[in-house]
PDB file with one MODEL, atoms N, CA, C and O in Angstrom:
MODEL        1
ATOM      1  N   UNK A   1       0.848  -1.189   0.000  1.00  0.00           N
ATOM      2  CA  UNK A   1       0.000   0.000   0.000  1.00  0.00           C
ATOM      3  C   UNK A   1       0.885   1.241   0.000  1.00  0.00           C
ATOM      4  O   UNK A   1       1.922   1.357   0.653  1.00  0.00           O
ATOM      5  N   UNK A   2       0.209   2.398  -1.026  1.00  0.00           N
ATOM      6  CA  UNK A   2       1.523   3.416  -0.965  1.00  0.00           C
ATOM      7  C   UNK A   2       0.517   4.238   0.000  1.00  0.00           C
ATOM      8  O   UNK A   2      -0.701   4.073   0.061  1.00  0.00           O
ATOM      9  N   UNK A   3       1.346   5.224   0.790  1.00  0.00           N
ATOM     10  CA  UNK A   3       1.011   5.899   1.853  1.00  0.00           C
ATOM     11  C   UNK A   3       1.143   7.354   1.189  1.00  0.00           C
ATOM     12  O   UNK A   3       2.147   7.767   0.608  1.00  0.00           O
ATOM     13  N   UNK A   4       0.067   7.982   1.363  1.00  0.00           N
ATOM     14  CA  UNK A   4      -0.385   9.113   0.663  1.00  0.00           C
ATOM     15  C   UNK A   4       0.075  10.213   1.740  1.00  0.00           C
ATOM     16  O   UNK A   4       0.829  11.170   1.564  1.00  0.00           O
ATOM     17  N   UNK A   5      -0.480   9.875   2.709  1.00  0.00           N
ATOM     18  CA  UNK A   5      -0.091  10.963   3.995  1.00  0.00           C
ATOM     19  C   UNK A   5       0.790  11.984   4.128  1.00  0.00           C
ATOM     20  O   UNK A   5       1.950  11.747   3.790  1.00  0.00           O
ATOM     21  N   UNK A   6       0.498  13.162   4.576  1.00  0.00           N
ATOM     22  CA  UNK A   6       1.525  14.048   5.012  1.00  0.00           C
ATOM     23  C   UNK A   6       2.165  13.637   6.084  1.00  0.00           C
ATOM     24  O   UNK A   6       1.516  13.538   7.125  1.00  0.00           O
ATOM     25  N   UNK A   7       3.402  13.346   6.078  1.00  0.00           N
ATOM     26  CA  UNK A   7       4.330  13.147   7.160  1.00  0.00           C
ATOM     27  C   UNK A   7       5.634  14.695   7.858  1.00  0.00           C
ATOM     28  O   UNK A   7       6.217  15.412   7.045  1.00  0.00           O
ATOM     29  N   UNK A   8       5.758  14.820   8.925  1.00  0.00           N
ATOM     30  CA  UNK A   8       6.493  16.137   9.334  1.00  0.00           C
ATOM     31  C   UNK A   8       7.149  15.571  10.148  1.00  0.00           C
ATOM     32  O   UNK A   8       6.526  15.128  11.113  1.00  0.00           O
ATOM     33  N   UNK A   9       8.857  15.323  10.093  1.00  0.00           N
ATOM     34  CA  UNK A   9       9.418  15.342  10.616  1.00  0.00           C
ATOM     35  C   UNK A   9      10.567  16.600  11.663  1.00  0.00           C
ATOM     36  O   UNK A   9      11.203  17.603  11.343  1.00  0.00           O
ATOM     37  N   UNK A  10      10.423  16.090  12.563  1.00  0.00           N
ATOM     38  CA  UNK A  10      11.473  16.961  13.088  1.00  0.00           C
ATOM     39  C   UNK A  10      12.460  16.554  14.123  1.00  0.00           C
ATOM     40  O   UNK A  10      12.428  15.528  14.802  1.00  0.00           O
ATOM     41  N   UNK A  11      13.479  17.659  14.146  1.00  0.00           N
ATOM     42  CA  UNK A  11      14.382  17.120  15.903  1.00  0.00           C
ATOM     43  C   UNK A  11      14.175  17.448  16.636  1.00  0.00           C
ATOM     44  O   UNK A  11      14.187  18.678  16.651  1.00  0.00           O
ATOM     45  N   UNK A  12      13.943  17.021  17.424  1.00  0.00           N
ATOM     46  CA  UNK A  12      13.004  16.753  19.287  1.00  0.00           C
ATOM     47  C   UNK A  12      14.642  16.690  19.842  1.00  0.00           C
ATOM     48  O   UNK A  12      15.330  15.671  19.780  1.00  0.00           O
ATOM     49  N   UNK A  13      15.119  18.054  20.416  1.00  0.00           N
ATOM     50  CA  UNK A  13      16.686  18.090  20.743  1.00  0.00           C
ATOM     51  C   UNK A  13      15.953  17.600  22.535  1.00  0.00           C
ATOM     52  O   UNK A  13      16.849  17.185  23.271  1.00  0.00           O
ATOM     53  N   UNK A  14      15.054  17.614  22.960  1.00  0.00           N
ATOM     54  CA  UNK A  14      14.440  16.969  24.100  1.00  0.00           C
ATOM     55  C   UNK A  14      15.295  15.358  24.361  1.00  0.00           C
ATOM     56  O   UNK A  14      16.051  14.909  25.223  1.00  0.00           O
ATOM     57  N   UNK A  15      14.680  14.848  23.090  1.00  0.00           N
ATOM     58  CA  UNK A  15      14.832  13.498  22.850  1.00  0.00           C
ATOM     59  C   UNK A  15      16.240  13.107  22.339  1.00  0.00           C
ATOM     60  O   UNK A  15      16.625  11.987  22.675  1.00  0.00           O
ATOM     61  N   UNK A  16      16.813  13.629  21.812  1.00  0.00           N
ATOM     62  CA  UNK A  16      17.805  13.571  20.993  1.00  0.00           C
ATOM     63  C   UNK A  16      17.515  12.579  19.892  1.00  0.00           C
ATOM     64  O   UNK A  16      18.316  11.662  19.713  1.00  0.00           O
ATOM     65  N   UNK A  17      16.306  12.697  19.051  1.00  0.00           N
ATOM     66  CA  UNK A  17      16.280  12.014  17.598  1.00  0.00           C
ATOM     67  C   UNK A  17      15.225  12.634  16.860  1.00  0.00           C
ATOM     68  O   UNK A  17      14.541  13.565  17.286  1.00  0.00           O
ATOM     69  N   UNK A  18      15.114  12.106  15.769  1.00  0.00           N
ATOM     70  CA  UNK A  18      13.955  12.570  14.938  1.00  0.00           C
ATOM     71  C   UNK A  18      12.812  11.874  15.363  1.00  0.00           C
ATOM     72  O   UNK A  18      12.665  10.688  15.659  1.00  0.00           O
ATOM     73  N   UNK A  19      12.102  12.728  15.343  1.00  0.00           N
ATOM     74  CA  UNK A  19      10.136  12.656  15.258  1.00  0.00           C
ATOM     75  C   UNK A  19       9.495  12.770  13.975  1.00  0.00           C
ATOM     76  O   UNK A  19       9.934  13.527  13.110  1.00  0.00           O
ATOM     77  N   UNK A  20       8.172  11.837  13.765  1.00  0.00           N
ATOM     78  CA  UNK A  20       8.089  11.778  12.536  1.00  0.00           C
ATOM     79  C   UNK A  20       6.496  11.562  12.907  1.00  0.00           C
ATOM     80  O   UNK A  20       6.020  10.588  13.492  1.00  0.00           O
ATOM     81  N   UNK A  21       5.980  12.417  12.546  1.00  0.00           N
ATOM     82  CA  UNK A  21       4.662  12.459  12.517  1.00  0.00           C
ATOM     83  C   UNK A  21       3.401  12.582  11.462  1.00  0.00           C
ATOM     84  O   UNK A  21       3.591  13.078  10.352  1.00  0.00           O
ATOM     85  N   UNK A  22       2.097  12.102  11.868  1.00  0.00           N
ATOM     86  CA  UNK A  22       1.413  12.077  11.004  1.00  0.00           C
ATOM     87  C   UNK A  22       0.091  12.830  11.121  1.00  0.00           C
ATOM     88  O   UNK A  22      -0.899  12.396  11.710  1.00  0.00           O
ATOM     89  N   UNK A  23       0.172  13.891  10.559  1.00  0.00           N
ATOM     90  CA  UNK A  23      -1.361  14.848  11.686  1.00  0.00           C
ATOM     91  C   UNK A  23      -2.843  13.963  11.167  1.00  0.00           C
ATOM     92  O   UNK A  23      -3.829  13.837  11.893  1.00  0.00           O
ATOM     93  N   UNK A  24      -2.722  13.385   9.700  1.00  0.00           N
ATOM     94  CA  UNK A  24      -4.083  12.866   9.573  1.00  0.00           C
ATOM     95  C   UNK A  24      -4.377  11.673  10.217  1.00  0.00           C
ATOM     96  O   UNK A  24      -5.374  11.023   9.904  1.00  0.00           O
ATOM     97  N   UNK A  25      -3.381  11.217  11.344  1.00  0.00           N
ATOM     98  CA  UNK A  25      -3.544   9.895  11.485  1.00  0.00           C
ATOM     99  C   UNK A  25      -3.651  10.241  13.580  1.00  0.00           C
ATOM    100  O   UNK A  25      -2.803   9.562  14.157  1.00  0.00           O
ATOM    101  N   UNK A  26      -4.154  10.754  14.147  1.00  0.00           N
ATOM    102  CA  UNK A  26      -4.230  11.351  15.430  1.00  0.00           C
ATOM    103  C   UNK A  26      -3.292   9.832  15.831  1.00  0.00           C
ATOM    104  O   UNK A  26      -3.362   8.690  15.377  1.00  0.00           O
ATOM    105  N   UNK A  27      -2.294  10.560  17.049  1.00  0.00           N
ATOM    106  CA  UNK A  27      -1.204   9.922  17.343  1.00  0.00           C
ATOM    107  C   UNK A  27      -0.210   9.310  16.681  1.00  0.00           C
ATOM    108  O   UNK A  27       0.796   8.916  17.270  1.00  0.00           O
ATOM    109  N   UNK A  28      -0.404   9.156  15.285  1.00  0.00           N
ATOM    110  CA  UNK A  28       0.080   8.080  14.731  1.00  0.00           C
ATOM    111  C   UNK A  28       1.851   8.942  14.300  1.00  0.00           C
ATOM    112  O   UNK A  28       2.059   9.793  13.435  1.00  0.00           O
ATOM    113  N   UNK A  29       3.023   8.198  15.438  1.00  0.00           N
ATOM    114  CA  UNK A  29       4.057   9.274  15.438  1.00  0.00           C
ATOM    115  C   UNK A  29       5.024   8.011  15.925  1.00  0.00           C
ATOM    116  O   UNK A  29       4.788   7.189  16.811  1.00  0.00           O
ATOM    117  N   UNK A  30       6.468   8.148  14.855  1.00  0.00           N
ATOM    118  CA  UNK A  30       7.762   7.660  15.332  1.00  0.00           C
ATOM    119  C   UNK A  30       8.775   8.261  15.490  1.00  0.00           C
ATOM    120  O   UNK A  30       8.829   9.489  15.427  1.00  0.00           O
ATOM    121  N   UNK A  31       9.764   7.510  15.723  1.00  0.00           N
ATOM    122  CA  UNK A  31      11.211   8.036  16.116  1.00  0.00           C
ATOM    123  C   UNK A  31      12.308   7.451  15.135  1.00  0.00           C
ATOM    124  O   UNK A  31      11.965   6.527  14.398  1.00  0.00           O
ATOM    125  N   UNK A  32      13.186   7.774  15.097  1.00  0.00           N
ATOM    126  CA  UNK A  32      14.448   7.191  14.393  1.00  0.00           C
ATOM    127  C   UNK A  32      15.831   8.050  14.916  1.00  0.00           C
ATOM    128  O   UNK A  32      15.751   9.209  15.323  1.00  0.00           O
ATOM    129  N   UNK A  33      16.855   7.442  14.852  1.00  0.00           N
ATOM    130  CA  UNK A  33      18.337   7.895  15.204  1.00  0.00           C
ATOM    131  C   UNK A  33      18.716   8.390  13.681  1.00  0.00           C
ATOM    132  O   UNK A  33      19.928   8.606  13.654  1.00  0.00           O
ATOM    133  N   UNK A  34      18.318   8.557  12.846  1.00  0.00           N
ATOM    134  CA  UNK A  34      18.012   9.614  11.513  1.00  0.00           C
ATOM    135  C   UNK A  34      16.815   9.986  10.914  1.00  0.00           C
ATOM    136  O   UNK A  34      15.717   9.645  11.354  1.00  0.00           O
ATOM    137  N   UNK A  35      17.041  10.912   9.583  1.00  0.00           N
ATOM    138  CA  UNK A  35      15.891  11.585   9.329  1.00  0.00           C
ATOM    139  C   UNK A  35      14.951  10.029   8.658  1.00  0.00           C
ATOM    140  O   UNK A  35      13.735   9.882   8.531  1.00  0.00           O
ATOM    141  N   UNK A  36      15.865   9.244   8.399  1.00  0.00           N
ATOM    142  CA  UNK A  36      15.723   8.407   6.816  1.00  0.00           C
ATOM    143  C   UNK A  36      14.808   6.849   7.887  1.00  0.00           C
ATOM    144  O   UNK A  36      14.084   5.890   7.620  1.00  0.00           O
ATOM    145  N   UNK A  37      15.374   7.382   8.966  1.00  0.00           N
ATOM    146  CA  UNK A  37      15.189   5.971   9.761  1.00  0.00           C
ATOM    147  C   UNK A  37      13.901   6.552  10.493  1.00  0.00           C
ATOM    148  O   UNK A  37      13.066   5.672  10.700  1.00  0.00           O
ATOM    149  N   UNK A  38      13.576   7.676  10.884  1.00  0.00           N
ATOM    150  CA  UNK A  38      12.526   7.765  11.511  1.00  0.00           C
ATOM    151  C   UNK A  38      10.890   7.868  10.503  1.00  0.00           C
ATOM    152  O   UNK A  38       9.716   7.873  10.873  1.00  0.00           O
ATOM    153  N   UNK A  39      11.654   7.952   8.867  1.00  0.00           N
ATOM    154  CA  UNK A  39      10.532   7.858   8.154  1.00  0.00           C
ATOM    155  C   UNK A  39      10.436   6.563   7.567  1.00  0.00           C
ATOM    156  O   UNK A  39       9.435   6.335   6.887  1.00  0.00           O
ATOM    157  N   UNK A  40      11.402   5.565   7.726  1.00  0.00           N
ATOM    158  CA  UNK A  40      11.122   4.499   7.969  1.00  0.00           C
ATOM    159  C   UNK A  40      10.162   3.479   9.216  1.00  0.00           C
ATOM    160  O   UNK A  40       9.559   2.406   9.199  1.00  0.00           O
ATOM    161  N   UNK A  41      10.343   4.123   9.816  1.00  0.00           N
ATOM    162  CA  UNK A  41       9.397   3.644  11.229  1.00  0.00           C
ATOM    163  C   UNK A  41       7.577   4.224  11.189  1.00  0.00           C
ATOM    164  O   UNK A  41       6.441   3.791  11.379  1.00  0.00           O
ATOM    165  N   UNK A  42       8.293   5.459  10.811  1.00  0.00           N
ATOM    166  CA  UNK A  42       6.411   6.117  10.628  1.00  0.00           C
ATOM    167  C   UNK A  42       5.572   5.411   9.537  1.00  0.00           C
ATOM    168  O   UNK A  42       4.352   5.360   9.378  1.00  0.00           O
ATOM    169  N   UNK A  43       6.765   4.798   8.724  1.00  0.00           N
ATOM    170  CA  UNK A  43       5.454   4.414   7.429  1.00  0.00           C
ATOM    171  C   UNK A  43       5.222   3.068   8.043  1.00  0.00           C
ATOM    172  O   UNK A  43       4.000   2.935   7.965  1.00  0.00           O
ATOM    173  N   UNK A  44       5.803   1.807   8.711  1.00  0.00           N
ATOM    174  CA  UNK A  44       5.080   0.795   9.527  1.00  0.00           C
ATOM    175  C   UNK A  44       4.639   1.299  10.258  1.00  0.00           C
ATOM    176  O   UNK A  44       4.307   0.392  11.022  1.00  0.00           O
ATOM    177  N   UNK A  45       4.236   2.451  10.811  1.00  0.00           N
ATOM    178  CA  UNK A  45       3.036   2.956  12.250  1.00  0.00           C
ATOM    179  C   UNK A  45       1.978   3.233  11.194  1.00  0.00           C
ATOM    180  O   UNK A  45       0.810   2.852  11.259  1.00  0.00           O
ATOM    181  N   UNK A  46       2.496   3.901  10.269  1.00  0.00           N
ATOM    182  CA  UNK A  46       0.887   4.218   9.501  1.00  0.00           C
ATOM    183  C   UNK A  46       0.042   2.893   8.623  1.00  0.00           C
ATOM    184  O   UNK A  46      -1.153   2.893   8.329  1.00  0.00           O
ATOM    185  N   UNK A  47       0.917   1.955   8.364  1.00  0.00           N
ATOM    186  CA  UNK A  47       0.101   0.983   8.256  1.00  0.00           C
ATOM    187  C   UNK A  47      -0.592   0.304   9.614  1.00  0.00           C
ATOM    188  O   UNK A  47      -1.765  -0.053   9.718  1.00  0.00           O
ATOM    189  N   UNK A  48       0.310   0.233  10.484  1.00  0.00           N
ATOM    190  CA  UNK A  48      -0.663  -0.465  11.539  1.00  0.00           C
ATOM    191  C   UNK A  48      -1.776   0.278  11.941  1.00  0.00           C
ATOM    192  O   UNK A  48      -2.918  -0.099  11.678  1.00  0.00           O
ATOM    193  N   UNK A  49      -1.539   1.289  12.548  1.00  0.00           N
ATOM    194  CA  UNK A  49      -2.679   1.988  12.405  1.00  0.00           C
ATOM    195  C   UNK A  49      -4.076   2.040  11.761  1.00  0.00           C
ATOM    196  O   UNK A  49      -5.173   2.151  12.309  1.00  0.00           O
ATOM    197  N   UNK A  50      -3.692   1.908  10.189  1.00  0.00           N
ATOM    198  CA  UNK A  50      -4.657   2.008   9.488  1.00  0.00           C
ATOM    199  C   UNK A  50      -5.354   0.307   9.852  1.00  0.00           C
ATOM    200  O   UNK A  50      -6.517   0.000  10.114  1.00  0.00           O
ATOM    201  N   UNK A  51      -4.006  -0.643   9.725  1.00  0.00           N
ATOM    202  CA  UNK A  51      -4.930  -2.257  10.216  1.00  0.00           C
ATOM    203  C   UNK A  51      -5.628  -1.790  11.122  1.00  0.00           C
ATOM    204  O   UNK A  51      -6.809  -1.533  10.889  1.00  0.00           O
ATOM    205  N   UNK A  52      -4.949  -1.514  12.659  1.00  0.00           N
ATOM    206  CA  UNK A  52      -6.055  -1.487  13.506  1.00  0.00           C
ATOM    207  C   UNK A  52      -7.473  -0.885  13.479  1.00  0.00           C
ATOM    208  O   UNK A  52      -8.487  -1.444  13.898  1.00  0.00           O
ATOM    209  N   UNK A  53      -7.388   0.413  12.889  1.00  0.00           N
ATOM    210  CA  UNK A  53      -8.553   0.951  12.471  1.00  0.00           C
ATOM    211  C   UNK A  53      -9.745   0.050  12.094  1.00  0.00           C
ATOM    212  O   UNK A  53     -10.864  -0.210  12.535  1.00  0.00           O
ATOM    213  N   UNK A  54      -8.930  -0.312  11.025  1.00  0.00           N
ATOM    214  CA  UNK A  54      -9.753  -1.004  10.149  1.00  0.00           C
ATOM    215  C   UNK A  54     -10.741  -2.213  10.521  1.00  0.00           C
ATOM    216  O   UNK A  54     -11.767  -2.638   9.989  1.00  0.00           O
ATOM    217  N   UNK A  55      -9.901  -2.646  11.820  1.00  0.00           N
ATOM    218  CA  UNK A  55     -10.233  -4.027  12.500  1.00  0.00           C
ATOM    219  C   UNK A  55     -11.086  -3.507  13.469  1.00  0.00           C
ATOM    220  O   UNK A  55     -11.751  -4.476  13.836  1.00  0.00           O
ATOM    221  N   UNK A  56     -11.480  -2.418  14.156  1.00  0.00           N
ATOM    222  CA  UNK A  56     -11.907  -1.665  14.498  1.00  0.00           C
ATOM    223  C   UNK A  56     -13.317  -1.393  14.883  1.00  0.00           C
ATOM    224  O   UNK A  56     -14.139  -1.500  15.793  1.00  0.00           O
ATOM    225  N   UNK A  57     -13.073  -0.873  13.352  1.00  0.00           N
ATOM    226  CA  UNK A  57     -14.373  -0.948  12.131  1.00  0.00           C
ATOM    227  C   UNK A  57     -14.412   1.208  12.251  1.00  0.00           C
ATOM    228  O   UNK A  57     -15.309   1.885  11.748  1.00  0.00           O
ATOM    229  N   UNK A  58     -13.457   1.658  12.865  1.00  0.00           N
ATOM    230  CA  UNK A  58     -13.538   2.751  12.540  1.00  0.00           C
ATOM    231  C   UNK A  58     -13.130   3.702  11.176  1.00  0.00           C
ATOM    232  O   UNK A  58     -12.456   3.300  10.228  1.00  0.00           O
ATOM    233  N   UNK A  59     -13.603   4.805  11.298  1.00  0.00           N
ATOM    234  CA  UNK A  59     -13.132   5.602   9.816  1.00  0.00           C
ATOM    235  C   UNK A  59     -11.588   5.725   9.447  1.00  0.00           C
ATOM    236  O   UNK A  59     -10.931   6.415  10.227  1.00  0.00           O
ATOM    237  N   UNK A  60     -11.021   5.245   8.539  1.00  0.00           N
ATOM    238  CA  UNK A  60      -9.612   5.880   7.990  1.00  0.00           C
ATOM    239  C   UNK A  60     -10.284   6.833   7.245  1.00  0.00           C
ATOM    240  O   UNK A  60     -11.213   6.822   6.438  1.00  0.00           O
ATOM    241  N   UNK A  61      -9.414   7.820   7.839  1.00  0.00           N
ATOM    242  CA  UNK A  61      -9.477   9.440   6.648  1.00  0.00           C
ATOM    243  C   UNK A  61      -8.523   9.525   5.675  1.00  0.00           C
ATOM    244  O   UNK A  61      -7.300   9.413   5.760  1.00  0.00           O
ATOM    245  N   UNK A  62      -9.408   9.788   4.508  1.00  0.00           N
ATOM    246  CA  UNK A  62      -8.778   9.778   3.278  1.00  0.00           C
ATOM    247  C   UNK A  62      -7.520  11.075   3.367  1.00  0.00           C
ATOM    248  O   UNK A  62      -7.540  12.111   4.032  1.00  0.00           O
ATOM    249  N   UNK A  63      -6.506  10.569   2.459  1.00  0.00           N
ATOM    250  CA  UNK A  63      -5.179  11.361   2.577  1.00  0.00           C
ATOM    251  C   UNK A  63      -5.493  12.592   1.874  1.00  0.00           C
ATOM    252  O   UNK A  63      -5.960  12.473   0.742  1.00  0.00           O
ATOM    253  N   UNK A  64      -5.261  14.114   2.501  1.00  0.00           N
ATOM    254  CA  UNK A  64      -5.224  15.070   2.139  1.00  0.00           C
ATOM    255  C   UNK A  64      -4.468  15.664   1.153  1.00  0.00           C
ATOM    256  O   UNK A  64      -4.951  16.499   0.388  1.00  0.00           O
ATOM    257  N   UNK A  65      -3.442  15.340   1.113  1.00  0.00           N
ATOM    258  CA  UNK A  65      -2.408  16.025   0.314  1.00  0.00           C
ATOM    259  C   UNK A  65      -1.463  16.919   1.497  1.00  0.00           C
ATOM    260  O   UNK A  65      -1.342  16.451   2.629  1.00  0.00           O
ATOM    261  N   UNK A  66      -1.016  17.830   1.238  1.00  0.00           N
ATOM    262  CA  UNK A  66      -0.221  18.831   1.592  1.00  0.00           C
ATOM    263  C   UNK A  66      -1.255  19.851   2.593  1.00  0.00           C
ATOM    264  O   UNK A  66      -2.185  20.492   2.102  1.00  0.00           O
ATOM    265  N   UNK A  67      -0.962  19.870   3.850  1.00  0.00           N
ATOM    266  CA  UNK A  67      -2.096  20.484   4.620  1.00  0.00           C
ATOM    267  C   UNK A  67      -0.631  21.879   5.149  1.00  0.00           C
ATOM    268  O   UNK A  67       0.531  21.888   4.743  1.00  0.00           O
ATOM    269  N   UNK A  68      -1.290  22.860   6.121  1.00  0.00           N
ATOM    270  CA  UNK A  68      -0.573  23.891   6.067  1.00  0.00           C
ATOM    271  C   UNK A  68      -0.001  23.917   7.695  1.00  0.00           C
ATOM    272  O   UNK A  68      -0.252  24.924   8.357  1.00  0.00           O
ATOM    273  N   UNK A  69       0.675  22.932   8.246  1.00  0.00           N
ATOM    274  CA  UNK A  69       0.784  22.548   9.609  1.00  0.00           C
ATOM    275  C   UNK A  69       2.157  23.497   9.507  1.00  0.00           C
ATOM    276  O   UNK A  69       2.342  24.400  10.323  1.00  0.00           O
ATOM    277  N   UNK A  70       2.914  23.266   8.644  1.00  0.00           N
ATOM    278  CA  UNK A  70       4.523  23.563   9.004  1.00  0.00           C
ATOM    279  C   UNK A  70       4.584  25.436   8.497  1.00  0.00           C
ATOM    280  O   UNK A  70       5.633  26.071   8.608  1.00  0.00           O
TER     281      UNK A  70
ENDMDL
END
């Protein structure tokens, strides 16, 4: 499944790594010890997510495109 989602990463100097988040997906947010690795992790959260949803039986929201968060 290709993942349509807006994803926003950033550095959380808190944490010391990247954050990688997904605003259409409420909570749906990883980490990585790079930029490349934490958008690797978010795109298996956004599939699970969407499984669980799905199993659920709640709404997945269709992917927006480019929303004006940043």
């Amino acid at each position: 499944m290709i993942m349509k989602y807006e994803v926003i990463i950033y550095w959380s100097q808190e944490d010391q790594t990247f954050i990688a988040e997904v605003p259409e997906l409420p909570g749906c947010a990883a980490d990585g010890e790079t930029y490349q690795e934490a958008l690797q992790n978010v795109e298996v959260i956004m599939q699970e997510w969407i499984e669980t949803a799905q199993e659920l039986g709640r709404i997945v929201p269709q992917p927006k495109g480019r929303l004006l968060f940043a």
